[in-house]
C-alpha positions in Angstrom: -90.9 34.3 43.5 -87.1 34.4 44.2 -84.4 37.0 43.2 -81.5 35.5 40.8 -78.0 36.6 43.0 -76.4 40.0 42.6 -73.7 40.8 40.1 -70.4 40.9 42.1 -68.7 44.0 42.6 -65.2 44.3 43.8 -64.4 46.2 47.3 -64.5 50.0 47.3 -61.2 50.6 46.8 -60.9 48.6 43.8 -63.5 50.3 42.1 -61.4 53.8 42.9 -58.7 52.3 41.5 -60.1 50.8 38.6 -61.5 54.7 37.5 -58.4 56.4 38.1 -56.3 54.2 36.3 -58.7 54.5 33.5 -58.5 58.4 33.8 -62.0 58.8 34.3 -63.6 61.6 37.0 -66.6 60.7 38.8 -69.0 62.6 37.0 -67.7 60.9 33.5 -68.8 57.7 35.4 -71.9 58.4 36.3 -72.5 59.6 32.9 -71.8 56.3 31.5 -73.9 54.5 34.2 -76.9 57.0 34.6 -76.0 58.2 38.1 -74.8 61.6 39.4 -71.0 62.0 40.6 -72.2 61.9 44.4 -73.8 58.5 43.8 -70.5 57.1 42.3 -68.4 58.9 45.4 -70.5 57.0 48.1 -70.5 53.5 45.7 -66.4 54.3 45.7 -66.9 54.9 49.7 -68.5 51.5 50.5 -71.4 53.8 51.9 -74.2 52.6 49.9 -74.4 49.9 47.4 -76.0 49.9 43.7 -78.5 47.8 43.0 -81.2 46.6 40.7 -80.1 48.0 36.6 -77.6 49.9 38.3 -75.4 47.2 39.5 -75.5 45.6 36.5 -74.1 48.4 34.2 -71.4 49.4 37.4 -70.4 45.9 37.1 -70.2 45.7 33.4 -68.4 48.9 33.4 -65.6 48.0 36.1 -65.2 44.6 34.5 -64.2 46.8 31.2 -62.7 48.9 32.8 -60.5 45.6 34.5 -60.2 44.1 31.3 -58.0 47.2 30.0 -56.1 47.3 33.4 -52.5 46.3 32.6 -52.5 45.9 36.1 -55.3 43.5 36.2 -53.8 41.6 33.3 -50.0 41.2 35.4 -51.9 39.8 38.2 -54.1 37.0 36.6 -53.4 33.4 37.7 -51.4 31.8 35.3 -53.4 28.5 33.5 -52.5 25.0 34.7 -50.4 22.7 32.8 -52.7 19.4 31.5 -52.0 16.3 32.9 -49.7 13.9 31.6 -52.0 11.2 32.8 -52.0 9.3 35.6 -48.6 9.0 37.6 -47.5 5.4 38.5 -45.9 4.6 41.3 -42.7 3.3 41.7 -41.5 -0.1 41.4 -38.8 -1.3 44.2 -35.8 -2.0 42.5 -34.8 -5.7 42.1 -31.2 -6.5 41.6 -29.3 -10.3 41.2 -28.9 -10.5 45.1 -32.4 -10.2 45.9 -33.1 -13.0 43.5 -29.9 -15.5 44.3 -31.0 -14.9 48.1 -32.5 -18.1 49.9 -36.0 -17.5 51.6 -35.5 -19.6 55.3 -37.9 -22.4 55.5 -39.3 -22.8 58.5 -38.5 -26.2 60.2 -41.0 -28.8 61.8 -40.0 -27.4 65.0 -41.0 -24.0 64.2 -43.4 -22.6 66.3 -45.2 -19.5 65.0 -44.7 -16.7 67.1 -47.9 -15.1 68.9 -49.2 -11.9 66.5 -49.2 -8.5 68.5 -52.0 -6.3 68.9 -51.9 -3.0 66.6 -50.7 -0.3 68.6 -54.0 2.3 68.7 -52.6 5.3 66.7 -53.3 8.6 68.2 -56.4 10.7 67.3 -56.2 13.9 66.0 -57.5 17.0 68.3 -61.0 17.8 66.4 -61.0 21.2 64.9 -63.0 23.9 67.1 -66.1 24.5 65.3 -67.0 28.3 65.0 -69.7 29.5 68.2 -72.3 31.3 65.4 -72.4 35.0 68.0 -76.1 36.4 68.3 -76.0 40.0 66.9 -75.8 41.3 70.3 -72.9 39.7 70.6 -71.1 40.2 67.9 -72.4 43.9 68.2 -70.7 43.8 71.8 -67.4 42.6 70.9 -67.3 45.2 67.7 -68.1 47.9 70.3 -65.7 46.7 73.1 -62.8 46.3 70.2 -63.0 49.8 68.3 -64.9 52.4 70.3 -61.9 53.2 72.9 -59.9 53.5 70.4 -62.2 55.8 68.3 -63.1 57.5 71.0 -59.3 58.9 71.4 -59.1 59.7 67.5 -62.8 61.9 68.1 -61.0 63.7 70.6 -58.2 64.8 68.3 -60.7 66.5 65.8 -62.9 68.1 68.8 -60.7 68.5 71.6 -63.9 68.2 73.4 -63.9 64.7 75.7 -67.9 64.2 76.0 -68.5 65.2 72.9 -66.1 62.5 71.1 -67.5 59.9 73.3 -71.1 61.2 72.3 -70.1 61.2 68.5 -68.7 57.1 68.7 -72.0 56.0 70.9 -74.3 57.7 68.5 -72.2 55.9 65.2 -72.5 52.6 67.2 -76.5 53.2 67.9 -76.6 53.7 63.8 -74.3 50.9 63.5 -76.5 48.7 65.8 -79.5 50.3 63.7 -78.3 49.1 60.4 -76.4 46.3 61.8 -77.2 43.4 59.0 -75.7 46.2 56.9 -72.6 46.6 58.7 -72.2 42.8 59.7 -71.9 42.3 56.1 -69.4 44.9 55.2 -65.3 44.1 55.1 -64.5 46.9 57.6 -66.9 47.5 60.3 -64.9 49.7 62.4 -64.1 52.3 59.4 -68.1 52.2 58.7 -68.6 53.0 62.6 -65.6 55.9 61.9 -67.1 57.7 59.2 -69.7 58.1 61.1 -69.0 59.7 64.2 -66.4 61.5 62.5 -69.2 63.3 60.7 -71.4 63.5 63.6 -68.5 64.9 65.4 -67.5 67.9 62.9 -71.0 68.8 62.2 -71.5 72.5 62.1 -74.3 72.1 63.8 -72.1 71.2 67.4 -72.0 74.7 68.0 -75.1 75.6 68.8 -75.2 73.3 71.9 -75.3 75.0 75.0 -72.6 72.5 75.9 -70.3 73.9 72.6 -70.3 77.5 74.8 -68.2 76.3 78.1 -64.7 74.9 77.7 -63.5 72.0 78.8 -60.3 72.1 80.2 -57.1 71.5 77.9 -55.0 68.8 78.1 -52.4 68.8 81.8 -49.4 69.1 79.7 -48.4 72.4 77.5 -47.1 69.9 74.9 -49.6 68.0 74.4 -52.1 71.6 74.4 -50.0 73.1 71.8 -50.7 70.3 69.6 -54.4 70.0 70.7 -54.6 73.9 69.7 -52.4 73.2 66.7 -55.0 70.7 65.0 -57.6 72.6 65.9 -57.1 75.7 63.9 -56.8 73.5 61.3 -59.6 73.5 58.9 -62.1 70.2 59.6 -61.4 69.1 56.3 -57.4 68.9 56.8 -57.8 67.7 59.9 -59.7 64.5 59.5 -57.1 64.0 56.9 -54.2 64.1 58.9 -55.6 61.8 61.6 -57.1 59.5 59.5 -53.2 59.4 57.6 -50.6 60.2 60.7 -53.0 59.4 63.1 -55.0 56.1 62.4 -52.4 55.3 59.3 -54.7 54.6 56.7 -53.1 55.1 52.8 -53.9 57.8 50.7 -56.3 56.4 49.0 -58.3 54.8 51.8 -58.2 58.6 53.3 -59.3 59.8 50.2 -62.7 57.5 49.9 -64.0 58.2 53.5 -63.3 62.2 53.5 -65.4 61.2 49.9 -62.6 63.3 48.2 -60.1 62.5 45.0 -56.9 61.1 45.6 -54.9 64.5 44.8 -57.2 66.4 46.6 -56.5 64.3 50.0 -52.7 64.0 49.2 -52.8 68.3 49.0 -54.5 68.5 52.4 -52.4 66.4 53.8 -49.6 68.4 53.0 -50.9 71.8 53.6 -52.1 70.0 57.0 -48.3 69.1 57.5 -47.3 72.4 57.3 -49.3 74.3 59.0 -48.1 71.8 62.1 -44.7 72.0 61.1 -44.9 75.9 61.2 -45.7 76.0 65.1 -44.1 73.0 65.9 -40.9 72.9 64.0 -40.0 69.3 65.7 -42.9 67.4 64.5 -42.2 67.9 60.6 -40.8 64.6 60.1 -44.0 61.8 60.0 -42.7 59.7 62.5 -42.7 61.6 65.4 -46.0 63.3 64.7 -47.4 59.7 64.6 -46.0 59.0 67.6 -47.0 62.9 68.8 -50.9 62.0 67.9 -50.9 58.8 69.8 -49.1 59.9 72.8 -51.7 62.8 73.1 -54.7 60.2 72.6 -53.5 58.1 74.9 -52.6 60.8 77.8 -56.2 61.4 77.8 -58.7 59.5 80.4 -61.4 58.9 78.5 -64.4 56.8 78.8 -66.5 54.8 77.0 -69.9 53.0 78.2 -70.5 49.6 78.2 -72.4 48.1 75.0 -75.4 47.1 76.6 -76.6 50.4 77.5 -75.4 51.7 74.3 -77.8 49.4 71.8 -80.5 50.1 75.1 -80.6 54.3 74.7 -80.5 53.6 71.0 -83.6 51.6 70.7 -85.4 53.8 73.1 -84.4 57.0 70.8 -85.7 54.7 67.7 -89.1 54.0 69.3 -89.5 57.6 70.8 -88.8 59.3 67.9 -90.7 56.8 65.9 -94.2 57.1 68.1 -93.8 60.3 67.7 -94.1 60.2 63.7 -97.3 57.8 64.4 -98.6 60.6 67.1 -97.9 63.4 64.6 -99.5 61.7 61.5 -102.3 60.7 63.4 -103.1 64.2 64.5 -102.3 65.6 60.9 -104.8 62.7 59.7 -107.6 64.1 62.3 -107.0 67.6 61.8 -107.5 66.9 58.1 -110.6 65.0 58.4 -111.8 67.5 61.2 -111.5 70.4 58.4 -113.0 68.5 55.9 -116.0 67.7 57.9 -116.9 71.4 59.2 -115.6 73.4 56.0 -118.4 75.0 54.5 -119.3 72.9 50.9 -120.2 76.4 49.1 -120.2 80.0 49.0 -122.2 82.1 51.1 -121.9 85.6 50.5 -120.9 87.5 53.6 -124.5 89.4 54.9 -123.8 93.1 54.9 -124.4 95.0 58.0 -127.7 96.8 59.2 -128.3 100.0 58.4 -131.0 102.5 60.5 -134.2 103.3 57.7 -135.1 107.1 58.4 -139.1 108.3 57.8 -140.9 105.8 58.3 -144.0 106.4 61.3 -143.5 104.4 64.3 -146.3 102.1 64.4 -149.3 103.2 66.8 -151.4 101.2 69.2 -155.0 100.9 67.7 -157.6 102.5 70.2 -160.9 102.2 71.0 -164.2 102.2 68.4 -165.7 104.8 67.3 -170.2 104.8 67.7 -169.9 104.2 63.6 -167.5 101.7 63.8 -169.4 99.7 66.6 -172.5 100.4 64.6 -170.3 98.6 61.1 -168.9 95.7 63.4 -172.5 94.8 64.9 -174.5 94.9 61.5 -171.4 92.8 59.6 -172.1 90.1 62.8 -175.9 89.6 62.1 -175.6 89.1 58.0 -175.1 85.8 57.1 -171.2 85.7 55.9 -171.7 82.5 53.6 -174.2 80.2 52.7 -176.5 79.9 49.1 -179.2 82.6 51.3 -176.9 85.0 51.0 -176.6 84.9 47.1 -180.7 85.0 46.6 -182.0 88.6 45.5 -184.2 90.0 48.7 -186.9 93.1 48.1 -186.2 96.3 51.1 
């Protein structure tokens, strides 16, 4: 049984777009579709995609939604003119001249002249067909295109060199991970960004023993007062102002991977500005803090290791981690069936300890006959102990 093809959506941004310009909030949304407000921020994100019931009522919606769009309506293609039939094509004039002319006849002496060959017209250069990349490869030229440069924008919102190249190989190993996933989506390398960006400002980063020792700052006191600069910033304001001054993203491609309102990104951005421009008085106009950020990226040595070893340590990690939920269910599954097997199928009272039982005689050895007793014990001996004799009456 096959699946009918999915309702079209348009790209993430459109959908932001469409919403806002309806003045609707992402919770209203998902009220209308069935979703909650976190749902509709990573559909608007282009982190996860609806599907099933759910596509069909966010596509329904967003088509409405298009539909009142003056916007959408300016921009429609305007409807062809019908034919006016089939064109003719144009006669060659003929005027008096043409038709007063005399055609030469040829004379008897004529000779026709010899026919040349048809000149061979020049081929066109075929077309290159498209080399179909195995997802290696197209995995390797993603990863040699965008990690150095992502690696330089990681380091702006750590300020830690190993860690930022730690944070864009671990994006790339869940890249490679859910590659048909991000083959398919229209911007790889900002799927790949959100992620180490996220792995990178987790709070979690400081409770590695490596988090504890500094590395050492940047060679030139420029460049490490704007190094210390971003990082008092708050994680939040920072990744807006590289993702706007640094990578230059608009505002509201900022605003859909920091998974935040357009106004909200616009006000860190600004209080982001300030709080540069406060210790850095030279750097408040955008320009030169553009060129500030990339200058200080770019001063940097850093690394990056080569793709082959990157899909390699994440495919190890993948079947490590998952053997070990096979090892760990197996054991749970065994321990189960262990307890089940030995556990006890009823109650049994708990027995109640022993207690010492006061005056009672210790027993005594039995000793030797008395002349009666032997005298009892020899005459029970010679009477007959069963028989139909014994029951007859006897005279003494």
């Amino acid at each position: 049984m096959t699946r009918g093809p999915a309702t079209p959506l348009p790209p993430p941004r459109e959908r932001r777009r469409l919403r806002e310009t309806a003045a609707l909030t992402q919770a209203q949304l998902g009220t209308r579709v069935g979703v909650a407000p976190g749902t509709v921020r990573a559909w608007e994100s282009g982190r996860t995609t609806p599907r099933g019931r759910k596509r069909e009522a966010y596509a329904k919606l967003l088509a409405t939604l298009a539909g009142e769009d003056p916007a959408g309506r300016a921009t429609r293609a305007p409807e062809e003119e019908p034919d006016s039939g089939p064109v003719r094509e144009a006669e060659p004039e003929t005027t008096p001249e043409t038709h007063a002319q005399p055609q030469p006849q040829p004379g008897p002496e004529a000779k026709p002249r010899p026919e040349r060959a048809p000149e061979p017209q020049p081929q066109p250069d075929p077309q290159p067909q498209p080399v179909a990349l195995t997802p290696a490869q197209a995995f390797d030229a993603l990863y040699e295109f965008g990690a150095p440069a992502l690696v330089r924008q990681t380091f702006l919102l750590t300020g830690r060199r190993e860690q930022a190249r730690e944070s864009v190989e671990r994006a790339f190993q869940a890249a490679w991970e859910h590659w048909p996933e991000v083959a398919r989506d229209r911007d790889p390398v900002g799927w790949v960004r959100a992620t180490a960006y996220e792995y990178a400002l987790s709070p979690w980063q400081r409770f590695r023993p490596r988090h504890r020792h500094p590395e050492p700052p940047p060679a030139d006191p420029g460049d490490r007062t704007l190094l210390n600069t971003l990082l008092r910033l708050p994680p939040r304001h920072r990744r807006t102002l590289v993702l706007y001054d640094g990578v230059g993203l608009d505002l509201p491609e900022t605003a859909a991977e920091t998974e935040a309102s357009t106004p909200a990104a616009a006000n860190r951005l600004l209080h982001a500005r300030e709080a540069v421009a406060d210790r850095l008085p030279a750097l408040a106009d955008p320009q030169v803090l553009h060129r500030r950020l990339a200058e200080l990226a770019s001063n940097e040595r850093l690394r990056t290791t080569l793709p082959p070893t990157v899909r390699t340590v994440g495919e190890r990690r993948n079947r490590f981690w998952t053997r070990a939920a096979i090892a760990f269910t197996v054991a749970l599954i065994g321990t189960t069936t262990l307890t089940l097997r030995t556990a006890p199928t009823h109650y049994e009272p708990p027995v109640s300890p022993g207690k010492a039982v006061r005056g009672v005689p210790p027993r005594v050895v039995q000793g030797a006959l008395s002349d009666e007793e032997l005298e009892l014990r020899r005459k029970l001996r010679d009477q007959m102990q069963d028989g139909p004799e014994r029951l007859s009456p006897s005279l003494e």
